[in-house]
N, C-alpha and C positions, 0 to 999 in steps of 0.2 A: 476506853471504848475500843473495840476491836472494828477496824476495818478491814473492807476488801477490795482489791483494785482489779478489773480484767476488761478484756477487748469486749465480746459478745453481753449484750441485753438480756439472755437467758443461757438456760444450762438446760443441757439438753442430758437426760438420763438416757444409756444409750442401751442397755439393758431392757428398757421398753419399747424402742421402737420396731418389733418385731410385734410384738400388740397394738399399736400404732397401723401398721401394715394391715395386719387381722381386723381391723377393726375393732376391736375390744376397747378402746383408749379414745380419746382425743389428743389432740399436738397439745394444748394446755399441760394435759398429766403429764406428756412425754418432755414437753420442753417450757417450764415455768417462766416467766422474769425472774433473775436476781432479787429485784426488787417485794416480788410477791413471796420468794425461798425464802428469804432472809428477815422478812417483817415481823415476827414476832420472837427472832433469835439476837437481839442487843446487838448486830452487826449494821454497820452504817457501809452500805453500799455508795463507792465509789467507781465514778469510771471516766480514768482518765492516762496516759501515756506517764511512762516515768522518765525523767531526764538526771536525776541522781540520787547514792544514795550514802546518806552522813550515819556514819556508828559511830558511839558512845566509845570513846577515847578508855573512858575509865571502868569499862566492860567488856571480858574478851568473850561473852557467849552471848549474850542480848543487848538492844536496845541500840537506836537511831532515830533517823525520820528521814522520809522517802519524800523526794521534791519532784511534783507531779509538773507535768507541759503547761497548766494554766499559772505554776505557781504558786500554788498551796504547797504546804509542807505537813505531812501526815506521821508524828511519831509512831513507833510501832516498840514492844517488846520484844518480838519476835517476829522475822520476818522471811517467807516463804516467797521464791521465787521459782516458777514453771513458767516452761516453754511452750505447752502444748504439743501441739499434733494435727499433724493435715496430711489427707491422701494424696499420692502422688499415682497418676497412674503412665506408665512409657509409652511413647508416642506409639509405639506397636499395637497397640490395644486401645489407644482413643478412640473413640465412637463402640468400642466392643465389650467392653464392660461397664459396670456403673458401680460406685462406691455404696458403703451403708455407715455413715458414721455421721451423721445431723440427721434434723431433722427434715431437711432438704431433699435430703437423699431417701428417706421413708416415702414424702411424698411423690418420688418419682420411680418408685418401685411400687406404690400403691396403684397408680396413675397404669403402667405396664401390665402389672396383673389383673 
Protein backbone atom coordinates (compact mmCIF):
# COMPACT_ATOMS: atom_id res chain seq x y z
CA UNK A 1 0.00 0.00 0.00
CA UNK A 2 1.42 3.34 -0.96
CA UNK A 3 1.28 6.08 1.48
CA UNK A 4 1.76 9.77 1.75
CA UNK A 5 2.88 11.79 4.56
CA UNK A 6 2.76 15.98 4.42
CA UNK A 7 2.16 19.07 6.71
CA UNK A 8 -1.16 20.82 4.89
CA UNK A 9 -4.86 19.19 4.75
CA UNK A 10 -5.19 19.94 1.13
CA UNK A 11 -3.18 20.72 -1.98
CA UNK A 12 -3.61 23.44 -3.46
CA UNK A 13 -3.31 23.41 -7.53
CA UNK A 14 -1.79 26.76 -8.10
CA UNK A 15 -2.16 26.72 -11.79
CA UNK A 16 -5.80 27.67 -10.93
CA UNK A 17 -6.03 30.11 -8.73
CA UNK A 18 -6.01 32.68 -11.19
CA UNK A 19 -9.60 31.14 -11.98
CA UNK A 20 -10.13 31.17 -8.55
CA UNK A 21 -9.61 34.96 -8.62
CA UNK A 22 -11.96 35.29 -11.86
CA UNK A 23 -14.32 33.69 -10.49
CA UNK A 24 -14.61 30.71 -12.67
CA UNK A 25 -13.69 28.16 -9.90
CA UNK A 26 -14.40 27.60 -6.37
CA UNK A 27 -11.53 27.16 -3.45
CA UNK A 28 -12.74 23.44 -3.48
CA UNK A 29 -11.45 22.93 -7.36
CA UNK A 30 -8.68 25.12 -6.45
CA UNK A 31 -7.57 23.46 -3.27
CA UNK A 32 -9.09 19.81 -2.48
CA UNK A 33 -8.40 17.81 0.95
CA UNK A 34 -5.64 15.16 0.56
CA UNK A 35 -8.09 13.13 1.77
CA UNK A 36 -10.85 13.89 -1.02
CA UNK A 37 -7.39 13.79 -3.91
CA UNK A 38 -6.42 10.57 -2.91
CA UNK A 39 -9.90 8.54 -2.22
CA UNK A 40 -10.19 6.60 -4.83
CA UNK A 41 -6.38 6.33 -5.95
CA UNK A 42 -5.22 3.13 -3.28
CA UNK A 43 -3.21 5.99 -1.42
CA UNK A 44 -3.69 5.99 2.46
CA UNK A 45 -3.20 9.41 3.44
CA UNK A 46 -1.07 10.06 6.39
CA UNK A 47 -0.38 13.22 8.20
CA UNK A 48 2.06 13.30 10.59
CA UNK A 49 5.95 14.63 11.45
CA UNK A 50 8.86 12.21 10.75
CA UNK A 51 11.50 11.76 13.48
CA UNK A 52 13.42 8.74 11.42
CA UNK A 53 14.31 7.09 8.90
CA UNK A 54 15.56 2.95 8.65
CA UNK A 55 16.64 1.53 5.06
CA UNK A 56 16.74 -1.92 4.15
CA UNK A 57 20.43 -2.92 4.99
CA UNK A 58 20.26 -5.51 2.17
CA UNK A 59 19.06 -2.83 -0.61
CA UNK A 60 21.10 -0.12 -1.81
CA UNK A 61 18.18 1.52 -4.09
CA UNK A 62 14.82 0.90 -2.07
CA UNK A 63 12.99 0.05 0.63
CA UNK A 64 12.73 1.08 4.77
CA UNK A 65 10.21 2.49 7.02
CA UNK A 66 9.77 5.96 8.07
CA UNK A 67 9.00 6.39 12.13
CA UNK A 68 6.33 8.96 12.26
CA UNK A 69 6.15 11.73 15.88
CA UNK A 70 3.11 9.36 17.14
CA UNK A 71 5.21 6.35 16.66
CA UNK A 72 3.82 4.48 13.88
CA UNK A 73 6.26 3.10 11.55
CA UNK A 74 5.18 3.25 7.88
CA UNK A 75 7.37 0.90 5.44
CA UNK A 76 7.88 2.37 2.13
CA UNK A 77 9.52 0.86 -1.25
CA UNK A 78 10.49 4.03 -2.28
CA UNK A 79 10.67 6.97 -0.60
CA UNK A 80 10.46 10.76 -1.78
CA UNK A 81 11.43 13.41 0.38
CA UNK A 82 10.44 17.47 -0.51
CA UNK A 83 10.88 20.36 1.21
CA UNK A 84 8.43 22.54 -0.14
CA UNK A 85 8.39 26.28 -0.47
CA UNK A 86 7.24 29.42 1.14
CA UNK A 87 7.43 33.21 0.08
CA UNK A 88 9.56 35.20 1.74
CA UNK A 89 8.89 38.77 1.10
CA UNK A 90 12.01 41.67 2.50
CA UNK A 91 11.18 43.75 5.03
CA UNK A 92 11.44 46.66 2.41
CA UNK A 93 8.27 45.77 0.75
CA UNK A 94 6.18 44.41 3.68
CA UNK A 95 2.77 45.96 3.63
CA UNK A 96 3.63 46.62 -0.28
CA UNK A 97 3.19 43.65 -1.99
CA UNK A 98 1.15 40.50 -1.56
CA UNK A 99 2.21 36.98 -2.44
CA UNK A 100 0.13 34.51 -5.03
CA UNK A 101 1.00 31.05 -3.96
CA UNK A 102 -2.13 29.35 -1.62
CA UNK A 103 -4.97 29.67 -1.59
CA UNK A 104 -4.85 32.26 0.98
CA UNK A 105 -3.43 34.50 -1.05
CA UNK A 106 -6.11 34.12 -4.02
CA UNK A 107 -8.57 35.00 -1.50
CA UNK A 108 -6.85 38.27 -0.61
CA UNK A 109 -6.22 39.28 -4.06
CA UNK A 110 -9.82 38.47 -4.88
CA UNK A 111 -10.98 40.44 -1.73
CA UNK A 112 -8.65 43.89 -3.35
CA UNK A 113 -9.86 43.54 -6.70
Amino acid sequence: MLRATIQAEVFTFKPLLYEYVAGDISDADVSPSFKQLLARSGVNFVQAGATEVELEEDSAVSGGAVLLENDVKVPFDWLVLSCGAESKIPSQFEGKVMTFNTLGDAIQTKKKL
